[in-house]
C-alpha positions as a printed NumPy array, in Angstrom:
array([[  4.724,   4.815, -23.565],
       [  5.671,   1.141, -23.181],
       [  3.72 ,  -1.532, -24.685],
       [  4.063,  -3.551, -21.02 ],
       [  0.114,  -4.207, -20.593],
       [ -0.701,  -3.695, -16.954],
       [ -4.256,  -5.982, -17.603],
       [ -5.328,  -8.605, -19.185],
       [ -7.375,  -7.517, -22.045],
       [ -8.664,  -4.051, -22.795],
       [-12.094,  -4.852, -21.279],
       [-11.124,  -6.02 , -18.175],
       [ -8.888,  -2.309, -17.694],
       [-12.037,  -0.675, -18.834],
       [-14.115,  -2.155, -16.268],
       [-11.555,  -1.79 , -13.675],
       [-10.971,   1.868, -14.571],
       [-14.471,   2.592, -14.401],
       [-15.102,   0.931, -10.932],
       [-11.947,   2.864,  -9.442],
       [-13.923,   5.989, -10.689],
       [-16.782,   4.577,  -8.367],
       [-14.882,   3.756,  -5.537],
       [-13.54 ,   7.542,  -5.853],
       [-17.376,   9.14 ,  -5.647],
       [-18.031,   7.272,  -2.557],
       [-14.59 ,   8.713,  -0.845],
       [-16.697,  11.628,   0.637],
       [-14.075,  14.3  ,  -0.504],
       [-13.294,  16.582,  -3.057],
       [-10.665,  15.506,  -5.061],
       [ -8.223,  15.953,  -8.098],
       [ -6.428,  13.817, -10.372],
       [ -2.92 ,  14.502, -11.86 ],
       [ -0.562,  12.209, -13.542],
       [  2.908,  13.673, -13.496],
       [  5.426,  12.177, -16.162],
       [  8.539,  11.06 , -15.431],
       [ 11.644,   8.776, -16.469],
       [  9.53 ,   5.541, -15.659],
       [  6.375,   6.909, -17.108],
       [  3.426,   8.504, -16.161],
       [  2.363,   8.016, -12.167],
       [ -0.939,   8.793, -11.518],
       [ -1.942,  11.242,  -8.042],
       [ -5.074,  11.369,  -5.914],
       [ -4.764,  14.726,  -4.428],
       [ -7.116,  16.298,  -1.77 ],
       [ -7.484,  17.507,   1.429],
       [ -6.817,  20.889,   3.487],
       [ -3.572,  22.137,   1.197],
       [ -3.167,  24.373,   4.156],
       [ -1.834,  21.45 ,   6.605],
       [  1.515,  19.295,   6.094],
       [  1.591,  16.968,   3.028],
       [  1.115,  13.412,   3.445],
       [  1.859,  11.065,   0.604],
       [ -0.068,   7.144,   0.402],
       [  1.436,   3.752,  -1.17 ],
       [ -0.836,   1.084,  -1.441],
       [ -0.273,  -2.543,  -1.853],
       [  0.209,  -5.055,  -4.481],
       [ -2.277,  -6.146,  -6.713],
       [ -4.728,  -2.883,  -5.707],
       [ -5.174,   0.705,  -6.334],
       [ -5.575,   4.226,  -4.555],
       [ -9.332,   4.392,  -4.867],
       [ -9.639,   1.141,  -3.003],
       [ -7.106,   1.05 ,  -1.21 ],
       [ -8.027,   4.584,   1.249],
       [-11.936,   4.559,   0.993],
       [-12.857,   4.354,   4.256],
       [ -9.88 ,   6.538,   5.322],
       [ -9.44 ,   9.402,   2.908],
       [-12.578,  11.731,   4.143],
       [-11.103,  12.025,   7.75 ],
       [ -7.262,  12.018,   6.484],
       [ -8.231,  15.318,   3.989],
       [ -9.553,  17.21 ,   7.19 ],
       [ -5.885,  16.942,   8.904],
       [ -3.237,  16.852,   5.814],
       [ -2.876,  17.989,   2.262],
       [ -2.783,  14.475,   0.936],
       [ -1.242,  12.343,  -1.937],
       [ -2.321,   8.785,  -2.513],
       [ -0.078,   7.421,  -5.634],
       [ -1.043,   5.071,  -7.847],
       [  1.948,   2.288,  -8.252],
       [  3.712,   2.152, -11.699],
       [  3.329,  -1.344, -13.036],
       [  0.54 ,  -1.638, -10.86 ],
       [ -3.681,  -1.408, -11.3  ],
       [ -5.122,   1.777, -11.277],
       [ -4.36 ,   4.944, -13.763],
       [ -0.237,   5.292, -13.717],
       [  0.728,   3.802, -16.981],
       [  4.231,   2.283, -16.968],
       [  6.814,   4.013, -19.881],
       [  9.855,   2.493, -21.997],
       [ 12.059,   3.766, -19.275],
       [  9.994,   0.983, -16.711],
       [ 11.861,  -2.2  , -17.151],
       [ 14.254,  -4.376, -15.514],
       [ 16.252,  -0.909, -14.14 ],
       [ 13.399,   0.124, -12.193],
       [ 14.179,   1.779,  -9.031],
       [ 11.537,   2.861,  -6.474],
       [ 13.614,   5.576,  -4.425],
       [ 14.71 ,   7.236,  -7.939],
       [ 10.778,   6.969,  -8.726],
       [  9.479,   7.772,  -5.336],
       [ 12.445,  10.919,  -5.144],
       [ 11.492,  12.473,  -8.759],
       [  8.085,  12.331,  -8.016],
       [  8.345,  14.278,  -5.102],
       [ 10.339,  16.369,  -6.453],
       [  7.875,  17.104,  -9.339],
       [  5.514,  17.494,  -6.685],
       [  6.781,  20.288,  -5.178],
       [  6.809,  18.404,  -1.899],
       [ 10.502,  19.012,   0.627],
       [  9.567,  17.293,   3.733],
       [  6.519,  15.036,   4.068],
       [  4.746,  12.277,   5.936],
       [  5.023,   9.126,   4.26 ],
       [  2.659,   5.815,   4.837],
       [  1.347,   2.939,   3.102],
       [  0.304,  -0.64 ,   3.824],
       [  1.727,  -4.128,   2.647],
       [  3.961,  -3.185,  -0.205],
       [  3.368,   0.629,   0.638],
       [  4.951,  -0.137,   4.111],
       [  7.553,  -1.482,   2.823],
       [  7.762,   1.614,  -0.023],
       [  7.069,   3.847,   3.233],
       [ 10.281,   2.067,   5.103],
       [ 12.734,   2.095,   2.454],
       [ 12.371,   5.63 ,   1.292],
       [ 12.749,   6.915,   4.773],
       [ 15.792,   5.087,   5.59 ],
       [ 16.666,   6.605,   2.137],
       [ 15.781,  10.154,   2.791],
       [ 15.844,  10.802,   6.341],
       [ 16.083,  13.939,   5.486],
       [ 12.89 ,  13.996,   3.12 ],
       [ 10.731,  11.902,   5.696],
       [  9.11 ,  13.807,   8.807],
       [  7.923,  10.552,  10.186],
       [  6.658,   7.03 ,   8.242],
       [  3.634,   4.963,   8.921],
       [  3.367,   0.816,   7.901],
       [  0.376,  -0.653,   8.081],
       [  0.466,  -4.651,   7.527],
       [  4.179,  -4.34 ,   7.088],
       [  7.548,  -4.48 ,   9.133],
       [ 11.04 ,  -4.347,   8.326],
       [ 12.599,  -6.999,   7.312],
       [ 16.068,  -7.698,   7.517],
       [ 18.164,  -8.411,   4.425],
       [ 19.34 , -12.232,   5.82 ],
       [ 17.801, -15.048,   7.139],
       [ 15.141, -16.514,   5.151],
       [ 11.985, -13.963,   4.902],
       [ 11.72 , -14.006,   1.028],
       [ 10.804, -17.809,   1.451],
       [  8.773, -17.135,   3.999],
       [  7.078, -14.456,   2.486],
       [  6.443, -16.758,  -0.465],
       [  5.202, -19.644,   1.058],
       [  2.921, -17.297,   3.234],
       [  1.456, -15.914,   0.319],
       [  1.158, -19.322,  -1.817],
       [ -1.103, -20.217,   1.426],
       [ -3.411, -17.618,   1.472],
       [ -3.563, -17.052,  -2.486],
       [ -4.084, -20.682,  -3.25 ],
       [ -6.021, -22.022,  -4.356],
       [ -9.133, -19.545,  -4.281],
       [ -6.982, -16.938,  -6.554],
       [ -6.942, -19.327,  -9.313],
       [-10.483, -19.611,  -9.821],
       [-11.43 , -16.224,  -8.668],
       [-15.635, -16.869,  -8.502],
       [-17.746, -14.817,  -5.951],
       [-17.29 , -17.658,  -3.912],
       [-13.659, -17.777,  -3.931],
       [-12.76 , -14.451,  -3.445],
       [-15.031, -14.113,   0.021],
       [-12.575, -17.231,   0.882],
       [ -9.955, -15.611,   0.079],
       [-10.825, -12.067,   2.017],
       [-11.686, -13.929,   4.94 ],
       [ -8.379, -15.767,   4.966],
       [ -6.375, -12.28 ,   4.885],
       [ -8.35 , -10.55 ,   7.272],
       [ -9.938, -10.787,  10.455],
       [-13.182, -10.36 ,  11.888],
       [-14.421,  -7.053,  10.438],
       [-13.929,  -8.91 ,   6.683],
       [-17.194,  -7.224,   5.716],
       [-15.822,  -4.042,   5.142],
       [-14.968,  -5.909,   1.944],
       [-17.588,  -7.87 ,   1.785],
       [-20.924,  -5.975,   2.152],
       [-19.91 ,  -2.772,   0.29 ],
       [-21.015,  -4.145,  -3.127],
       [-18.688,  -1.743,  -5.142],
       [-15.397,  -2.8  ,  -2.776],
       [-16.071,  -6.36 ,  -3.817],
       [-17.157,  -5.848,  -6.994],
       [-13.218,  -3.668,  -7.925],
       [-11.569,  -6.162,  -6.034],
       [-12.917,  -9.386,  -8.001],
       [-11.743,  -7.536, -11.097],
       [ -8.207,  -6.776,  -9.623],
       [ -8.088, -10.455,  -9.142],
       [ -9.388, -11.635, -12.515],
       [ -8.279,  -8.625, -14.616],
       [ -4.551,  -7.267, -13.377],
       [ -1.485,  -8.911, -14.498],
       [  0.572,  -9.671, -11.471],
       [  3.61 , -10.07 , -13.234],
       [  3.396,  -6.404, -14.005],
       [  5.124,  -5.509, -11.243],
       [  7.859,  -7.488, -11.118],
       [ 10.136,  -4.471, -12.023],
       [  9.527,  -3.549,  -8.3  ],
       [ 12.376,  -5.076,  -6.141],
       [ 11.847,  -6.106,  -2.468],
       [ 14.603,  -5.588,  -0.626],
       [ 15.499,  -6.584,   2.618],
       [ 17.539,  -3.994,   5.271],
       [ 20.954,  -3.777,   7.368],
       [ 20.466,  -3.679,  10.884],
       [ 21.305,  -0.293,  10.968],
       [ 19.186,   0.677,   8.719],
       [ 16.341,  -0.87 ,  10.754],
       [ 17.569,   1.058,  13.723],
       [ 17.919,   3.902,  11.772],
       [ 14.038,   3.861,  11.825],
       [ 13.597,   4.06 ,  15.886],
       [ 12.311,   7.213,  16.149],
       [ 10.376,   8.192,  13.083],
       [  8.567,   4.996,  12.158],
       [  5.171,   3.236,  13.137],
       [  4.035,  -0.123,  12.497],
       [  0.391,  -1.082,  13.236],
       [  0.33 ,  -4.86 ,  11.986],
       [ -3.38 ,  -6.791,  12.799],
       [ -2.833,  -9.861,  14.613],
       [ -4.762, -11.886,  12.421],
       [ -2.329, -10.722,   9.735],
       [ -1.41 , -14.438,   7.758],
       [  1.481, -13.077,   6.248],
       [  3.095, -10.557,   9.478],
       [  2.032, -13.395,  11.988],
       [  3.836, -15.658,  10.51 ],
       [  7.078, -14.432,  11.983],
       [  5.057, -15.077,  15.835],
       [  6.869, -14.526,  18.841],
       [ 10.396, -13.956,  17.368],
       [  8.885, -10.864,  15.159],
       [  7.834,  -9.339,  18.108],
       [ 11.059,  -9.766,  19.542],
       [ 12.985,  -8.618,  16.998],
       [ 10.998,  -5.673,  16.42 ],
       [ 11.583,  -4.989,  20.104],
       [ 14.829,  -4.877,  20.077],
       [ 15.285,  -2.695,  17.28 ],
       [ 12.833,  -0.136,  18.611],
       [ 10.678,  -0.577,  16.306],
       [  7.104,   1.21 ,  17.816],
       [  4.611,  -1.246,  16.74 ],
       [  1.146,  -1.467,  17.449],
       [ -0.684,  -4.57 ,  16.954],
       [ -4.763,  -4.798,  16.516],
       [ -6.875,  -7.797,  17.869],
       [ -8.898,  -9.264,  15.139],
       [ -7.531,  -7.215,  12.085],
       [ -5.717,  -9.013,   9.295],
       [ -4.191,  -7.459,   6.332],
       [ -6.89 ,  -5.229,   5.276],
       [ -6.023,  -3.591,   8.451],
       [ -6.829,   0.064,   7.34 ],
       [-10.307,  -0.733,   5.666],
       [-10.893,  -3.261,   8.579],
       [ -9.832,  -0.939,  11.412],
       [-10.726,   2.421,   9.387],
       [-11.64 ,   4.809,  12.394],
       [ -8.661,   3.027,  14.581],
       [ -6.431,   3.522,  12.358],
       [ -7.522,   6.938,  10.953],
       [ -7.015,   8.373,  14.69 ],
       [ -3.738,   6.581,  14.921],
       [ -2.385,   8.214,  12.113],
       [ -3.543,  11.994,  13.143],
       [ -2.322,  11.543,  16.533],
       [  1.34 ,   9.83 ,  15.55 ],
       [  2.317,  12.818,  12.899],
       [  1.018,  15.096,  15.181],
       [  3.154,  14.614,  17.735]])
């Protein structure tokens, strides 16, 4: 395996670990854990659910993990899919990067072996933030793959114009400066900036906090940086019409940022978007039963 160190010391990715495996009891569902090799290294798989009903596969974001990430939506998900939630190479969590995960790194060639050592031909695909945007690219990718895709906090963005900036200076306003001194103090400021009104979902479930405090002291962001964001053609956005849905909160700092034009340029690509009053970009642990029924009822149409 590669000697890239996802944390910052070994204590820090023992408590983290060990929290995750908390955050997993309290998911309300039976479960089981695989990690399936591969060229990049070893990517580590939530699996549960009814393995009887179609196969849905879960990104989560940046910076967190699978157990945190579908808590308050993996109980209700398991009664209506055979489910995957994957852990993100480079990122926090179990999946522990190899020699092969370096500069080269490619997330359709990781996304598209895993699969395939999966076992898994056509699925349902959906993720939030950096999962959305894992979510978008792979089906534009693999149409053919990709039943229908689901973004959550997370649009497509188109490859000019200048939404990498934007992105960053969104992001150095609601990181900064709380996630430099990450106290109990900071990092309510810092929830409360990125979501909406329901920030207690975060807040009040003592083990949520508690895993996300150490994913802000204890991961090292620049582990990821393997993972390249790219933006897409025009028809490649169009190419989404009919088998993608975005549900973006409109308290979301870093989708709101785009304001009226977004929602005009999503328009006229088709996009189907559906936006949530007082949700932010926790929209899925915000929103849990919302968005739980919105998924059921979109890939079961």
């Amino acid at each position: 395996m590669s000697s890239l160190k996802i944390y910052k010391n070994e204590k820090a990715g023992r408590m983290i670990r060990e929290s995750y495996d908390e955050l997993l009891r309290m998911w309300g569902t039976d479960i089981k854990e695989r990690d399936i090799s591969g060229r990049y290294g070893s990517t580590h798989v939530i699996e549960f659910g009814n393995d009887s009903k179609p196969p849905l596969v879960l990104f989560h974001g940046v910076g967190d993990d699978s157990a945190l990430m579908w808590i308050y939506n993996a109980k209700e998900l398991g009664q209506h899919f055979h489910v995957f939630a994957v852990d993100t190479i480079g990122g926090p969590g179990k999946s522990v990067p190899g020699d092969g995960y370096d500069k080269s790194f490619d997330d359709e060639i990781w996304i598209d072996e895993l699969l395939d050592k999966m076992g898994l031909d056509k699925i349902f695909l959906a993720g939030v933030s950096n999962g959305a945007y894992l979510t978008q690219m792979f089906t534009i990718k693999h149409p053919e793959r990709v039943i229908k895709g689901i973004s959550m906090a997370g649009v497509p963005v188109k490859t000019s114009g200048n939404g990498k900036m934007a992105a960053m200076k969104a992001m150095m306003k609601v990181f900064l400066p709380e996630a430099l001194f990450p106290s109990d103090k900071n990092v309510m400021k810092l929830i409360q900036k990125m979501t909406g009104t329901n920030y207690r979902a975060f807040t009040d479930n003592e083990t949520v906090f508690k895993h996300f405090k150490q994913l802000m002291t204890g991961f090292k962001r620049s582990a990821m940086m393997n993972h390249k964001v790219l933006g897409f053609s025009e028809k490649e956005i169009l190419s989404l019409k009919d088998k993608l849905l975005c549900i973006v909160g409109k308290k979301d700092p870093f989708i709101m940022l785009g304001g009226p034009q977004l929602e005009e340029e999503l328009k006229r690509h088709q996009i189907r978007v559906i936006f949530m009053e007082d949700a932010g970009h926790g929209i899925n642990h915000e929103k849990a039963d919302e968005v739980n029924r919105l998924i059921v009822d979109y890939f079961s149409e």
